[in-house]
MIDOSE-1310 file (N, C-alpha, C; in nm, 2 decimals, decimal comma, always signed):
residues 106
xxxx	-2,86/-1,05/-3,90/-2,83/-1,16/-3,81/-2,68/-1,20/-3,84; -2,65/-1,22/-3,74/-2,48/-1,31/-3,72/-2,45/-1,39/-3,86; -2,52/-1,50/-3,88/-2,50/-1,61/-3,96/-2,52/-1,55/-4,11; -2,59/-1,45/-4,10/-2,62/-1,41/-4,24/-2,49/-1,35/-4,31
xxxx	-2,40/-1,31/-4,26/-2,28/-1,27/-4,27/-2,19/-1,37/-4,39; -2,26/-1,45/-4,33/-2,18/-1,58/-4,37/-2,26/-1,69/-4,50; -2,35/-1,65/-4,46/-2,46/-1,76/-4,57/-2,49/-1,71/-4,72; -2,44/-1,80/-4,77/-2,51/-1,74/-4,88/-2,58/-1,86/-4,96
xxxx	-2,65/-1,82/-5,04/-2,76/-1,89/-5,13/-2,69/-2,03/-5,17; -2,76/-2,16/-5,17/-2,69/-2,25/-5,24/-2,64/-2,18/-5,38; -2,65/-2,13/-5,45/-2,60/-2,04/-5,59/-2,45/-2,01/-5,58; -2,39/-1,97/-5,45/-2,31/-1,93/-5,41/-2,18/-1,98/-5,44
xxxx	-2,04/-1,94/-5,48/-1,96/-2,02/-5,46/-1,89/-2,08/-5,36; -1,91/-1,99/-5,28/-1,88/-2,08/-5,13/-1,97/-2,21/-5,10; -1,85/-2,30/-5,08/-1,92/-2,44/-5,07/-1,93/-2,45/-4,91; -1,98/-2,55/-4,87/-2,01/-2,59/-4,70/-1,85/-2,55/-4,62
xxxx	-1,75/-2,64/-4,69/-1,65/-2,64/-4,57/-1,54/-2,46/-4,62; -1,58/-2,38/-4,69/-1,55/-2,26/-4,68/-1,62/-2,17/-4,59; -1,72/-2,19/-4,56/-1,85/-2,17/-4,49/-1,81/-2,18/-4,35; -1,75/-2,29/-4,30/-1,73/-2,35/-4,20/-1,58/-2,29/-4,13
xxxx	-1,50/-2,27/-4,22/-1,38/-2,25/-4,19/-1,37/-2,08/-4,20; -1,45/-2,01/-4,29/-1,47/-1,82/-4,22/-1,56/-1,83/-4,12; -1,61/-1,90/-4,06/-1,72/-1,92/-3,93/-1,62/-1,95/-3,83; -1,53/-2,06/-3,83/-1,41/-2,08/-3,75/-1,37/-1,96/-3,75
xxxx	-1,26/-1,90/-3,86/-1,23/-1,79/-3,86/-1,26/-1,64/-3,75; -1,42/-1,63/-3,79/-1,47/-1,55/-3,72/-1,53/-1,60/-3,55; -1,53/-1,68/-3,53/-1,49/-1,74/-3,39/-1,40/-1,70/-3,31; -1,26/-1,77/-3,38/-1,16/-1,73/-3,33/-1,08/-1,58/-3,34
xxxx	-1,13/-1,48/-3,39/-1,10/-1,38/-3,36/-1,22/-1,34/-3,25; -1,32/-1,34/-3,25/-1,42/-1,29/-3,14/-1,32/-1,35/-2,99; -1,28/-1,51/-3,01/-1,26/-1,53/-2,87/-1,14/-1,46/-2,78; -1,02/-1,42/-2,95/-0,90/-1,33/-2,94/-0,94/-1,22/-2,87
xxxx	-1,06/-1,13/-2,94/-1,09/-1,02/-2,89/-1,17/-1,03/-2,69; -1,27/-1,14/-2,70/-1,28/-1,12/-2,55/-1,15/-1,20/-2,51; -1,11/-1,26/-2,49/-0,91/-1,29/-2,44/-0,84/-1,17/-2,38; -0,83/-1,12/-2,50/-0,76/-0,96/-2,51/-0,85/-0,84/-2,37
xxxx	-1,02/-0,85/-2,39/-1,09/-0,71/-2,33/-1,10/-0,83/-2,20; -1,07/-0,96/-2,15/-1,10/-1,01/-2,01/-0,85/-0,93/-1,96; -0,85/-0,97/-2,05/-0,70/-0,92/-1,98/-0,67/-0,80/-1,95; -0,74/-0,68/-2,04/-0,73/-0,59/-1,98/-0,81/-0,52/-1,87
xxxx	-0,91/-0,59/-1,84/-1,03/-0,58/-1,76/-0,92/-0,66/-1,60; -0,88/-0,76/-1,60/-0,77/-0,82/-1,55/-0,66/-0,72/-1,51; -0,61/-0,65/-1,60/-0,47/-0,59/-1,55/-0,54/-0,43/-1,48; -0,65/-0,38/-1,52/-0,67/-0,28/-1,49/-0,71/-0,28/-1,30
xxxx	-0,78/-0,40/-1,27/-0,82/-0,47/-1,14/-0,75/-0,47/-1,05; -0,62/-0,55/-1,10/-0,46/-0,59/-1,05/-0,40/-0,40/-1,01; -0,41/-0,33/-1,12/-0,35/-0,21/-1,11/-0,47/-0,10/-0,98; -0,58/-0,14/-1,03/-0,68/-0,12/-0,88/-0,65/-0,13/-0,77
xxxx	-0,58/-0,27/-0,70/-0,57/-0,34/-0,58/-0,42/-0,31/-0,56; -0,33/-0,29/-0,66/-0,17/-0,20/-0,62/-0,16/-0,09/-0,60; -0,28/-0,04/-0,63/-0,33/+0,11/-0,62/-0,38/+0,14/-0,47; -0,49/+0,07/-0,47/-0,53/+0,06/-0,35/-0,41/-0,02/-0,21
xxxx	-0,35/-0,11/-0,22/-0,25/-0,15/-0,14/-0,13/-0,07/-0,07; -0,10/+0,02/-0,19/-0,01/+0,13/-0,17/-0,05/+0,19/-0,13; -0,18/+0,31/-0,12/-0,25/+0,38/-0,01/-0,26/+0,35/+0,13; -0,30/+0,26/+0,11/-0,30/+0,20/+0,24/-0,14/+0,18/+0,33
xxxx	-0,06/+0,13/+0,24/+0,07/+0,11/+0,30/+0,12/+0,26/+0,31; +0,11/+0,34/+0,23/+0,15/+0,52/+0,25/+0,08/+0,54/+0,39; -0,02/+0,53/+0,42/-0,11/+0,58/+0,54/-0,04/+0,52/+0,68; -0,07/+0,37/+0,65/+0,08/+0,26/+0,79/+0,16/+0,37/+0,80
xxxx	+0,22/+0,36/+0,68/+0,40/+0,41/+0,69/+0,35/+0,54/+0,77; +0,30/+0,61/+0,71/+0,29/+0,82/+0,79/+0,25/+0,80/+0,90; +0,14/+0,68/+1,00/+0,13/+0,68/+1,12/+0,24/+0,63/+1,19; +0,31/+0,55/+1,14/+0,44/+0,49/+1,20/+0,50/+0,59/+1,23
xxxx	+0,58/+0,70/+1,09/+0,65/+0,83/+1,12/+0,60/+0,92/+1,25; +0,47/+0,95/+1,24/+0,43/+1,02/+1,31/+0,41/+0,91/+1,51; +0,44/+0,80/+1,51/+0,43/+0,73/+1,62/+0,57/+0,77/+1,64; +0,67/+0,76/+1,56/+0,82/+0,76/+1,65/+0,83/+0,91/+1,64
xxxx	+0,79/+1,01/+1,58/+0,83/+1,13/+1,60/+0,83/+1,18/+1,77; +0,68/+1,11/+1,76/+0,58/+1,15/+1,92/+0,70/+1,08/+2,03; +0,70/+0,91/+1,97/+0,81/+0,83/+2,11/+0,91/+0,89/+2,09; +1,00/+0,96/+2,02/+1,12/+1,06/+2,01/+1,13/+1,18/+2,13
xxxx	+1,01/+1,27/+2,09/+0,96/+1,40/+2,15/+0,94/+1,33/+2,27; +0,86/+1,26/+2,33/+0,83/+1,20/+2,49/+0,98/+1,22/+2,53; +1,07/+1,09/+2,46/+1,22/+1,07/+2,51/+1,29/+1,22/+2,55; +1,26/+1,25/+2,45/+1,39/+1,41/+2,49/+1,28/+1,47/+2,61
xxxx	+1,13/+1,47/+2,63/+1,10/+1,53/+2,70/+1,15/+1,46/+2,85; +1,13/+1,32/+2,84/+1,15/+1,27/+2,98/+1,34/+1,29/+3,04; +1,42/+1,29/+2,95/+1,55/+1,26/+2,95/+1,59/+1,42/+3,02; +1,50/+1,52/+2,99/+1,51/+1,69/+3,01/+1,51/+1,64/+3,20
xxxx	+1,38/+1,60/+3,22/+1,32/+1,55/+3,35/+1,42/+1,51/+3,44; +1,45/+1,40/+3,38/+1,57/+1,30/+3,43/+1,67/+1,40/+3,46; +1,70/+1,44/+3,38/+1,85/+1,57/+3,41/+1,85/+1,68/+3,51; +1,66/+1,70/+3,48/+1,66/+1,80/+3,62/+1,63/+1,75/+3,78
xxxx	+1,57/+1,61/+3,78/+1,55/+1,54/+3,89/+1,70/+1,55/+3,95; +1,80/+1,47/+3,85/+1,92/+1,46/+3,90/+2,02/+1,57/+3,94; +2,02/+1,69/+3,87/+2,06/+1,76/+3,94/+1,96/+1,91/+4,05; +1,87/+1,83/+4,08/+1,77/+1,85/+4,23/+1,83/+1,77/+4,31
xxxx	+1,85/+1,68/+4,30/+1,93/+1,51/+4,35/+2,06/+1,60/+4,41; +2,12/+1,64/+4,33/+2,26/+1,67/+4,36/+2,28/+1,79/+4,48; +2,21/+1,89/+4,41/+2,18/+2,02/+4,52/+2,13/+2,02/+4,67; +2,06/+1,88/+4,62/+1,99/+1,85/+4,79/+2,08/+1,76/+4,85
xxxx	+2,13/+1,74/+4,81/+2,26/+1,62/+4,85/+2,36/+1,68/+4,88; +2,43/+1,80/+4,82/+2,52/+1,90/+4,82/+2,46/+2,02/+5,02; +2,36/+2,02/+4,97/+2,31/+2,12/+5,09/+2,31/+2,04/+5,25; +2,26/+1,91/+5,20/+2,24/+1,82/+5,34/+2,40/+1,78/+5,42
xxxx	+2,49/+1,78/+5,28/+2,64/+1,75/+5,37/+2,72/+1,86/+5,38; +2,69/+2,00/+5,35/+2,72/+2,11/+5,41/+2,63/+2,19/+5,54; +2,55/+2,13/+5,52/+2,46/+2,08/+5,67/+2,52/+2,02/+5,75; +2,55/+1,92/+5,71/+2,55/+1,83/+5,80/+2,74/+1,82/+5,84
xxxx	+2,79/+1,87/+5,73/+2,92/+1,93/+5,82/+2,95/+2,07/+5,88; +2,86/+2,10/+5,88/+2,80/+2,31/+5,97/+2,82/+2,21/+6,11; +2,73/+2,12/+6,11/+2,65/+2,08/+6,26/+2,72/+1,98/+6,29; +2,87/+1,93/+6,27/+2,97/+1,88/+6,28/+3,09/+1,94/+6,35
xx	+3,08/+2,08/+6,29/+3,19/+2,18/+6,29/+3,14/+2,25/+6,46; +3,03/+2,25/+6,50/+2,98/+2,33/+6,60/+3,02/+2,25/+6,70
């Protein structure tokens, strides 16, 4: 038993308040020790949930990369478009006023 640790026979030289004060004693290291195993029970949690937060923010971040790679790749695709509309634009524009100065000239 616990207290037996501590007890000894009226015979004993340990009087009551020696008794009382290695009972304190061993108290206060018990409460040191759970103090100590709640903190690291504590920091291991904390290091859990930074663990966990940072995955999560790695995973954001690599959809983000991979969002603007895509809205990049669209851009250059559409801007290719644009360049070829415009010079369709031009050719047909070019052909209707050499047309249209043919059938001027007649």
């Amino acid at each position: 038993m616990f207290l037996s640790k501590f007890w000894k026979s009226p015979e004993s030289s340990l009087n009551r308040g020696s008794y009382i004060d290695q009972f304190e004693q061993h108290l206060a290291e018990q409460r040191r020790r759970i103090e100590r195993q709640q903190a690291e029970e504590l920091e291991q949690a904390l290091q859990d949930c930074e663990n966990r937060l940072r995955e999560e923010y790695d995973a954001k971040l690599e959809k983000n990369y991979q969002l603007i790679e895509e809205l990049i790749a669209e851009k250059k695709d559409l801007a290719a478009q644009y360049d070829k509309l415009v010079l369709d634009m031009r050719q047909i524009s070019e052909k209707a006023q050499a047309k249209q100065k043919q059938m001027e000239e007649k």
